[in-house]
mmCIF file of the N, C-alpha and C atoms, coordinates in Angstrom:
data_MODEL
# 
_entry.id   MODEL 
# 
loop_
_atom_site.group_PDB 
_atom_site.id 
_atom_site.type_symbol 
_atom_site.label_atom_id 
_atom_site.label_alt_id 
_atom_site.label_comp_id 
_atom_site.label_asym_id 
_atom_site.label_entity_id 
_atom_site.label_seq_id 
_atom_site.pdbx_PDB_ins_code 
_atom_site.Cartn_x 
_atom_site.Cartn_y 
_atom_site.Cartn_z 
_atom_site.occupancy 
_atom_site.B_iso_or_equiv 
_atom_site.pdbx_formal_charge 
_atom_site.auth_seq_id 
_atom_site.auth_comp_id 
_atom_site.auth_asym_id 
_atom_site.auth_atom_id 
_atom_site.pdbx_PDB_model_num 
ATOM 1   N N  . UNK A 1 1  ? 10.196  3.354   7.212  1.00 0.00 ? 1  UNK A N  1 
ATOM 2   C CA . UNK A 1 1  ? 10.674  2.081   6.710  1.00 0.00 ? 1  UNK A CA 1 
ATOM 3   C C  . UNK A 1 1  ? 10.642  1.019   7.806  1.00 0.00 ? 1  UNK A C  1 
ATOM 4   N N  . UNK A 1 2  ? 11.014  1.339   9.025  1.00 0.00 ? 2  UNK A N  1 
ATOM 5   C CA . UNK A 1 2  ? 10.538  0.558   10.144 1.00 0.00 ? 2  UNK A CA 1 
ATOM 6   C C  . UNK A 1 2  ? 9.501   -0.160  10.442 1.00 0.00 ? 2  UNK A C  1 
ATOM 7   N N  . UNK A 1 3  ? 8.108   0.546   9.985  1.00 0.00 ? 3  UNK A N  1 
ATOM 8   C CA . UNK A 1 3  ? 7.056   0.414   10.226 1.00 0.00 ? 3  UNK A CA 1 
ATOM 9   C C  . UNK A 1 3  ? 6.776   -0.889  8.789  1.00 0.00 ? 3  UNK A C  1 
ATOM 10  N N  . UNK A 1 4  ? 7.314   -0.915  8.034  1.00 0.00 ? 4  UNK A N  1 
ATOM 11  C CA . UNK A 1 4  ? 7.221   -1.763  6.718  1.00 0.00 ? 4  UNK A CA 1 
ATOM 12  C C  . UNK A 1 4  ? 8.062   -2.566  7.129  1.00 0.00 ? 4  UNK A C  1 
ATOM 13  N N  . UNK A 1 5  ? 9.127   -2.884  7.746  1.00 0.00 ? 5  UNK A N  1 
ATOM 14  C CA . UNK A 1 5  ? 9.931   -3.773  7.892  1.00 0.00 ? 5  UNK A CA 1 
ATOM 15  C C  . UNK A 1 5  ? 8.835   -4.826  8.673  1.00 0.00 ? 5  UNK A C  1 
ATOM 16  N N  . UNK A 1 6  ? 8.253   -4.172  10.058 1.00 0.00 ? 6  UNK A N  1 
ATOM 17  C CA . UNK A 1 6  ? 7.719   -5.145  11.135 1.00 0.00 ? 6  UNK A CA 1 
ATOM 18  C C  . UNK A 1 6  ? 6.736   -5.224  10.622 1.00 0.00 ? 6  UNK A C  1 
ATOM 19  N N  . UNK A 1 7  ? 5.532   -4.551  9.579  1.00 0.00 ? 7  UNK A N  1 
ATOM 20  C CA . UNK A 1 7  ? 4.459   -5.520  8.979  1.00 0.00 ? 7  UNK A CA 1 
ATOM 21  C C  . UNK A 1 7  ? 4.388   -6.717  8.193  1.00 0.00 ? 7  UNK A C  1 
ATOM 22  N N  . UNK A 1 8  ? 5.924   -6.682  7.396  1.00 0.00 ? 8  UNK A N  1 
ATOM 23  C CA . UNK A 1 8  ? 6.358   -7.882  6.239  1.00 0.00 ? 8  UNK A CA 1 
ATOM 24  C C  . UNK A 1 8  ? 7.009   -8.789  7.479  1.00 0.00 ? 8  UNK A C  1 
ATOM 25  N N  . UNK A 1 9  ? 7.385   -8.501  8.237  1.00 0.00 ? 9  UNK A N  1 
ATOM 26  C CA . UNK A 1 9  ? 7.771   -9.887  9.544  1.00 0.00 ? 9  UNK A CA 1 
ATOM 27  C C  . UNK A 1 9  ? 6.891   -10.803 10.190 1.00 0.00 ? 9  UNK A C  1 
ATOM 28  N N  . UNK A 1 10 ? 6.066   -9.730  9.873  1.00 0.00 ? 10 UNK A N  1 
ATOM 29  C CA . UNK A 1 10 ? 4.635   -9.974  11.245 1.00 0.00 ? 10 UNK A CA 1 
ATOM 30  C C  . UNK A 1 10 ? 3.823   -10.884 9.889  1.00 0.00 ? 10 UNK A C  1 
ATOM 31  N N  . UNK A 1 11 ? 4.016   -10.741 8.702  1.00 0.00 ? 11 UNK A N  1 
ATOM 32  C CA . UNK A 1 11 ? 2.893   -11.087 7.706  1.00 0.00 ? 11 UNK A CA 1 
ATOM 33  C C  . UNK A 1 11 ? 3.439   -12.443 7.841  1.00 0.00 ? 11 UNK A C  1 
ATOM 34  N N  . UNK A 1 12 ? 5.124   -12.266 7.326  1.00 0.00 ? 12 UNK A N  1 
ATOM 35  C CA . UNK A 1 12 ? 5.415   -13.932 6.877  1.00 0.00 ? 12 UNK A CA 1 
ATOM 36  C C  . UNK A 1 12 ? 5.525   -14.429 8.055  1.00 0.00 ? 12 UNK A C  1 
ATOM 37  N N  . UNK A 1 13 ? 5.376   -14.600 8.936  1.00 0.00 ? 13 UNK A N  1 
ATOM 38  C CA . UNK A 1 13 ? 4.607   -15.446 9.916  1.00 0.00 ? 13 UNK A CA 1 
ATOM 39  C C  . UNK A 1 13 ? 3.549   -16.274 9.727  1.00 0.00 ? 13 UNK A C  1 
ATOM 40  N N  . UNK A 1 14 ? 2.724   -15.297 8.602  1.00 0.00 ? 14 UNK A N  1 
ATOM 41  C CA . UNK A 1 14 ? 1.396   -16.270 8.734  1.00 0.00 ? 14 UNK A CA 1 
ATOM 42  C C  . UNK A 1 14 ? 1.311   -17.219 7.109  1.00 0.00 ? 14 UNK A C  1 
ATOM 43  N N  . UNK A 1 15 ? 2.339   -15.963 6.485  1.00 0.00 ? 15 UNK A N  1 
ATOM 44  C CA . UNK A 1 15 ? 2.395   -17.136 5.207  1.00 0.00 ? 15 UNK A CA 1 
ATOM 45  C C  . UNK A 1 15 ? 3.981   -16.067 4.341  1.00 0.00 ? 15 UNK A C  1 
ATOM 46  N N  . UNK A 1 16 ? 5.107   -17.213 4.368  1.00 0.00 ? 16 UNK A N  1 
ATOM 47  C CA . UNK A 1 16 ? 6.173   -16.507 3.836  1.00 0.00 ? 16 UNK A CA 1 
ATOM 48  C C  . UNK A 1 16 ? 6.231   -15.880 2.792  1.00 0.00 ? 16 UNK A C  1 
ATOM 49  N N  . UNK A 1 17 ? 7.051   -14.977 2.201  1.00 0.00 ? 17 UNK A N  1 
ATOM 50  C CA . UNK A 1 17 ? 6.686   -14.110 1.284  1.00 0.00 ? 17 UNK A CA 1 
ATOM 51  C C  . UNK A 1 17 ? 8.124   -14.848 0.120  1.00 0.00 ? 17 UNK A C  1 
ATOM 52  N N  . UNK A 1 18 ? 7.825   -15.650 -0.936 1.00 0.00 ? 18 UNK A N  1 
ATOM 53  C CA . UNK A 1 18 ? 8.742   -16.587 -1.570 1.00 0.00 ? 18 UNK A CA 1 
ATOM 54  C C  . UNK A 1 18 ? 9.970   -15.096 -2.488 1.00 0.00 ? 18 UNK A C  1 
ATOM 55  N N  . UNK A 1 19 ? 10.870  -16.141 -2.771 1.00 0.00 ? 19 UNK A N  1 
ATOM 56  C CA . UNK A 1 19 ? 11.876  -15.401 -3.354 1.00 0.00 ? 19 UNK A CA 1 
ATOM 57  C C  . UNK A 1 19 ? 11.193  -14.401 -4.398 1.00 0.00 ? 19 UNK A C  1 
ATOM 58  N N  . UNK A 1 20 ? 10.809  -14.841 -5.761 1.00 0.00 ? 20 UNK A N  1 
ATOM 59  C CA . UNK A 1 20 ? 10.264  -13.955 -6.433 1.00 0.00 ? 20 UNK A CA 1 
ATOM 60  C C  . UNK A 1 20 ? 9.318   -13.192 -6.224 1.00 0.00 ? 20 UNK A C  1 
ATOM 61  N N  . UNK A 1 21 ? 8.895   -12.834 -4.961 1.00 0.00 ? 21 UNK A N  1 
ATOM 62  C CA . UNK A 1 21 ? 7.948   -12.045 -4.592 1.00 0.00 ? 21 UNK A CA 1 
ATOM 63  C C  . UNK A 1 21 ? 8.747   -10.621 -4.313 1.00 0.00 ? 21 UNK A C  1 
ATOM 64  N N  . UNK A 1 22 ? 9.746   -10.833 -3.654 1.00 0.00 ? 22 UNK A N  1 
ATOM 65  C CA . UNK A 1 22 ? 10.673  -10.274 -3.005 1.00 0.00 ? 22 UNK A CA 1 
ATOM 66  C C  . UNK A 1 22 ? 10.812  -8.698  -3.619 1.00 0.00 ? 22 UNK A C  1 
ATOM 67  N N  . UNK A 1 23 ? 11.187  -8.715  -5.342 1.00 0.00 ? 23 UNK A N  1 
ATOM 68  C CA . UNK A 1 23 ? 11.155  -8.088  -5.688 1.00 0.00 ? 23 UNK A CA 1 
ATOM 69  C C  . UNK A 1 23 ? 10.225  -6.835  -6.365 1.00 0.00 ? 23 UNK A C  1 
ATOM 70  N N  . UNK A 1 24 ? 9.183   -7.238  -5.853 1.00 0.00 ? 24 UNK A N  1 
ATOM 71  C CA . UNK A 1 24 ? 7.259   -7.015  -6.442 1.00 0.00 ? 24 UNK A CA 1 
ATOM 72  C C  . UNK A 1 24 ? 7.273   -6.025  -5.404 1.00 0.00 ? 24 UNK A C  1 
ATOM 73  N N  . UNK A 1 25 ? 7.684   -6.455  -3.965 1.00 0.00 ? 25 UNK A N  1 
ATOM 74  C CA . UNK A 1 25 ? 7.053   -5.309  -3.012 1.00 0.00 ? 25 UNK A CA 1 
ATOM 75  C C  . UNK A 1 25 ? 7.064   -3.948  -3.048 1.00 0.00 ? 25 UNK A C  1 
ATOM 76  N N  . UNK A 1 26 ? 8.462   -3.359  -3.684 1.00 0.00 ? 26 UNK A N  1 
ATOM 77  C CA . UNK A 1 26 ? 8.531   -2.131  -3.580 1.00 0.00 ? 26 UNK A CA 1 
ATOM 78  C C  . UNK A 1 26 ? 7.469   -1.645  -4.279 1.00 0.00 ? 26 UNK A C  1 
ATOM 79  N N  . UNK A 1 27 ? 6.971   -2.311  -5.404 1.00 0.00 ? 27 UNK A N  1 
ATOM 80  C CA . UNK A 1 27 ? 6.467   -1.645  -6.956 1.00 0.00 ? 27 UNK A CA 1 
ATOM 81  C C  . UNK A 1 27 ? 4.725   -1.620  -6.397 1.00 0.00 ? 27 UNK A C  1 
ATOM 82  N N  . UNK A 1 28 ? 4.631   -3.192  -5.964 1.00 0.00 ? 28 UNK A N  1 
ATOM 83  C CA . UNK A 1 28 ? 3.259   -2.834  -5.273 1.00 0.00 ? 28 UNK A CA 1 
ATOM 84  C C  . UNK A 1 28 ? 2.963   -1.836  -4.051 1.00 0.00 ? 28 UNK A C  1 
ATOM 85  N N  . UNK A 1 29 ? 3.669   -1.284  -3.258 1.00 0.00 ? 29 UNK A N  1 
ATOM 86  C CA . UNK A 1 29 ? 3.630   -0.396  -2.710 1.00 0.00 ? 29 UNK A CA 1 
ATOM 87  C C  . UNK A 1 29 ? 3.524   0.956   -3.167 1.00 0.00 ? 29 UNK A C  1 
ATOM 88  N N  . UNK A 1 30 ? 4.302   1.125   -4.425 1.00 0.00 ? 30 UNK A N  1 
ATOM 89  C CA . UNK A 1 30 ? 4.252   2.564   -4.500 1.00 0.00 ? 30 UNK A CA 1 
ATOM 90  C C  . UNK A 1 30 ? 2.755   2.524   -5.320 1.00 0.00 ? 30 UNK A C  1 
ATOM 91  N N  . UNK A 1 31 ? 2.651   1.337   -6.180 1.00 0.00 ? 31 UNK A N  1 
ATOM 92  C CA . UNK A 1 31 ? 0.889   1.146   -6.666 1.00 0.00 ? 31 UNK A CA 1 
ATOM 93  C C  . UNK A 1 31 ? -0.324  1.770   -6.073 1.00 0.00 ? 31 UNK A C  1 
ATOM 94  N N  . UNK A 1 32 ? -0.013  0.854   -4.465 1.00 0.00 ? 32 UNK A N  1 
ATOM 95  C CA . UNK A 1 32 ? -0.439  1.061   -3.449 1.00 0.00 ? 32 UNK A CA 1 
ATOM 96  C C  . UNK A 1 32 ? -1.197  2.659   -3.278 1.00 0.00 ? 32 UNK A C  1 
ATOM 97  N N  . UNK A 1 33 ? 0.251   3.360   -2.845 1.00 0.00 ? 33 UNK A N  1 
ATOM 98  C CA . UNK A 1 33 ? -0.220  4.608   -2.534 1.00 0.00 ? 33 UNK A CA 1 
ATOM 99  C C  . UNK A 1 33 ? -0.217  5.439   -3.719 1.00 0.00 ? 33 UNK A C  1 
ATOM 100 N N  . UNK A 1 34 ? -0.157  5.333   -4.675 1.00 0.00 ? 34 UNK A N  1 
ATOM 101 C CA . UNK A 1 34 ? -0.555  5.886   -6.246 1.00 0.00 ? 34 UNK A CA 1 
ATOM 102 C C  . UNK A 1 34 ? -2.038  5.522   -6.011 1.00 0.00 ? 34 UNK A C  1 
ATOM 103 N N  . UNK A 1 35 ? -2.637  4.582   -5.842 1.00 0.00 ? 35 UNK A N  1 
ATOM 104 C CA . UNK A 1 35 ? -4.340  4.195   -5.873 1.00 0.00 ? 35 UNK A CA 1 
ATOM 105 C C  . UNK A 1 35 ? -4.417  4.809   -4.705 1.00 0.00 ? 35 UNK A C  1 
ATOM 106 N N  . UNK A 1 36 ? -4.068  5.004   -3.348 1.00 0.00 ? 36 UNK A N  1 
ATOM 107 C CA . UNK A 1 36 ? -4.979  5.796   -2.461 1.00 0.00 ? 36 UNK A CA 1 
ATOM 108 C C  . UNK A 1 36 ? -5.026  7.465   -2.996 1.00 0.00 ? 36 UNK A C  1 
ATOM 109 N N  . UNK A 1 37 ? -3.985  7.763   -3.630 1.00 0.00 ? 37 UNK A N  1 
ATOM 110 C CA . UNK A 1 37 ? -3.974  9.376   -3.778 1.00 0.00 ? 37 UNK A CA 1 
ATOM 111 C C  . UNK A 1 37 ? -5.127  9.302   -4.811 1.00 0.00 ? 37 UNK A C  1 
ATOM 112 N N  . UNK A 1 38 ? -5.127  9.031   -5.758 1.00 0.00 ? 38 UNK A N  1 
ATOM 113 C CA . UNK A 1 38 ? -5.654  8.985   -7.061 1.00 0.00 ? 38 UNK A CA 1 
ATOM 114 C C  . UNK A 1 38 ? -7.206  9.145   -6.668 1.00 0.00 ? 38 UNK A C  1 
ATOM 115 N N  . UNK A 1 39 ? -7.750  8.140   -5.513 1.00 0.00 ? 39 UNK A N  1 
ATOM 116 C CA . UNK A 1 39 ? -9.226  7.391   -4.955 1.00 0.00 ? 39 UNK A CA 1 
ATOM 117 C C  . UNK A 1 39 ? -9.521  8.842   -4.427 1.00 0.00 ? 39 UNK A C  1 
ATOM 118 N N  . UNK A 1 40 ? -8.874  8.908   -3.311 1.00 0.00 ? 40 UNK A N  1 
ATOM 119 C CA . UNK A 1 40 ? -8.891  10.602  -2.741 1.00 0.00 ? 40 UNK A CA 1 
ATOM 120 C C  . UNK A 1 40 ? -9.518  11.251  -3.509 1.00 0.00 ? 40 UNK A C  1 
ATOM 121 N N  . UNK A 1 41 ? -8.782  11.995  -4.294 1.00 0.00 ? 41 UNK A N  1 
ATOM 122 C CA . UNK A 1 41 ? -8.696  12.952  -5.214 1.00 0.00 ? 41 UNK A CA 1 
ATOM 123 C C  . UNK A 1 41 ? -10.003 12.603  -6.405 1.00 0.00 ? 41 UNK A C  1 
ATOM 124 N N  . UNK A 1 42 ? -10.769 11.622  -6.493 1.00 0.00 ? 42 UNK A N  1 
ATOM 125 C CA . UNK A 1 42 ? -11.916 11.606  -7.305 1.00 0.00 ? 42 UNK A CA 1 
ATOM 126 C C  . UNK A 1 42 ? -13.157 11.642  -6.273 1.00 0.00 ? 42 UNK A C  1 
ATOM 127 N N  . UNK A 1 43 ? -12.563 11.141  -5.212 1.00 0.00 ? 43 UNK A N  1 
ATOM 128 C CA . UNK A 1 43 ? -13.830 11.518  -4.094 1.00 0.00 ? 43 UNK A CA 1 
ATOM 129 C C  . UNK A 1 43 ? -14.145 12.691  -3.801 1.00 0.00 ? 43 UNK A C  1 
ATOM 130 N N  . UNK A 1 44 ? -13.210 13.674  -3.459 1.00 0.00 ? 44 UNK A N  1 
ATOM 131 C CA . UNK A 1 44 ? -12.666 14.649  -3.345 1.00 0.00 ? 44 UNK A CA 1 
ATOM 132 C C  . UNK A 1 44 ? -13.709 15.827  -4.502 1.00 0.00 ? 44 UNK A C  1 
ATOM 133 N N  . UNK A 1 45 ? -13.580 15.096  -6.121 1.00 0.00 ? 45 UNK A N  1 
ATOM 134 C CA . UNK A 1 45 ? -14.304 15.687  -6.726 1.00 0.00 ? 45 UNK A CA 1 
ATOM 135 C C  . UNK A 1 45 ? -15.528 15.441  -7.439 1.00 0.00 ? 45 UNK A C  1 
ATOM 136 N N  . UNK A 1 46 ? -15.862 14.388  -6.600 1.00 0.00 ? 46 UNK A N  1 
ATOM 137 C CA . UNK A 1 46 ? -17.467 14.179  -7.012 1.00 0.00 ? 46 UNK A CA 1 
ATOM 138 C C  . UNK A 1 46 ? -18.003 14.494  -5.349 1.00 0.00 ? 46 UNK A C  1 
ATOM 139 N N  . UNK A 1 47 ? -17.534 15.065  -4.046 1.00 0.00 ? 47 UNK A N  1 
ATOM 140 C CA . UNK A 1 47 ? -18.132 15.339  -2.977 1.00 0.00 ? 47 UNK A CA 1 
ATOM 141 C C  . UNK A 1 47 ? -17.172 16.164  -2.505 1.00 0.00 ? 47 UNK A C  1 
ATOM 142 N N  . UNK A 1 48 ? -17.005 17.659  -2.825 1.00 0.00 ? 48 UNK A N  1 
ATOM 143 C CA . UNK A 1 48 ? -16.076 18.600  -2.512 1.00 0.00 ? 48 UNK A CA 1 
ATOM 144 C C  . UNK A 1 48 ? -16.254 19.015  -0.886 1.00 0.00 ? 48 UNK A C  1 
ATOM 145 N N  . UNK A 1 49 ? -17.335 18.469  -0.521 1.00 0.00 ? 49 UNK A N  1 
ATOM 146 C CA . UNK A 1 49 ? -17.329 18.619  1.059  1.00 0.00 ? 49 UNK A CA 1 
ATOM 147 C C  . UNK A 1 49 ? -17.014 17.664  2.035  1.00 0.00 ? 49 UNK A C  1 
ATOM 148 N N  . UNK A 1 50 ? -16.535 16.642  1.457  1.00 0.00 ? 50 UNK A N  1 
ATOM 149 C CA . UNK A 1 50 ? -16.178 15.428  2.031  1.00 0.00 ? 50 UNK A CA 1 
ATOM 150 C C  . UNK A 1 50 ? -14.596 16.090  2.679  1.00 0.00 ? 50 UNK A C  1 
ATOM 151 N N  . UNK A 1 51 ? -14.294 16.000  3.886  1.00 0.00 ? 51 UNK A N  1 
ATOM 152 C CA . UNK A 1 51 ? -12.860 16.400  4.098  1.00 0.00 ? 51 UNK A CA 1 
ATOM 153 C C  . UNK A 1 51 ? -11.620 15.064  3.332  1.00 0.00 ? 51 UNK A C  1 
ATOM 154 N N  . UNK A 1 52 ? -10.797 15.667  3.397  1.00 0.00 ? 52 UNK A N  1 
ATOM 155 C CA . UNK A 1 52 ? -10.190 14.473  2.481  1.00 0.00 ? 52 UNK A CA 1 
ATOM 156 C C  . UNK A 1 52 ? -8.697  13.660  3.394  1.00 0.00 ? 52 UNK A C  1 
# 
């Protein structure tokens, strides 16, 4: 959680992250890593030798 704290600090620096956004982050995050597992896991089975 640390590591998420100082990337959203470091971001709105370059452009603030407005009130109603506020509440989006968690959801896009877990999106987030729901689409990397998911991407994996079809690569995974259209190139079973690909390490994953």
């Amino acid at each position: 959680m640390r590591d998420a704290c100082a990337f959203v600090t470091g971001y709105e620096r370059a452009r603030p992250i407005r009130d109603w956004e506020l509440p989006l982050l968690p959801i896009a995050a877990l999106a987030r890593l729901t689409l990397r597992a998911l991407i994996t896991n079809w690569r995974a089975e259209r190139v079973p030798e690909r390490p994953r």
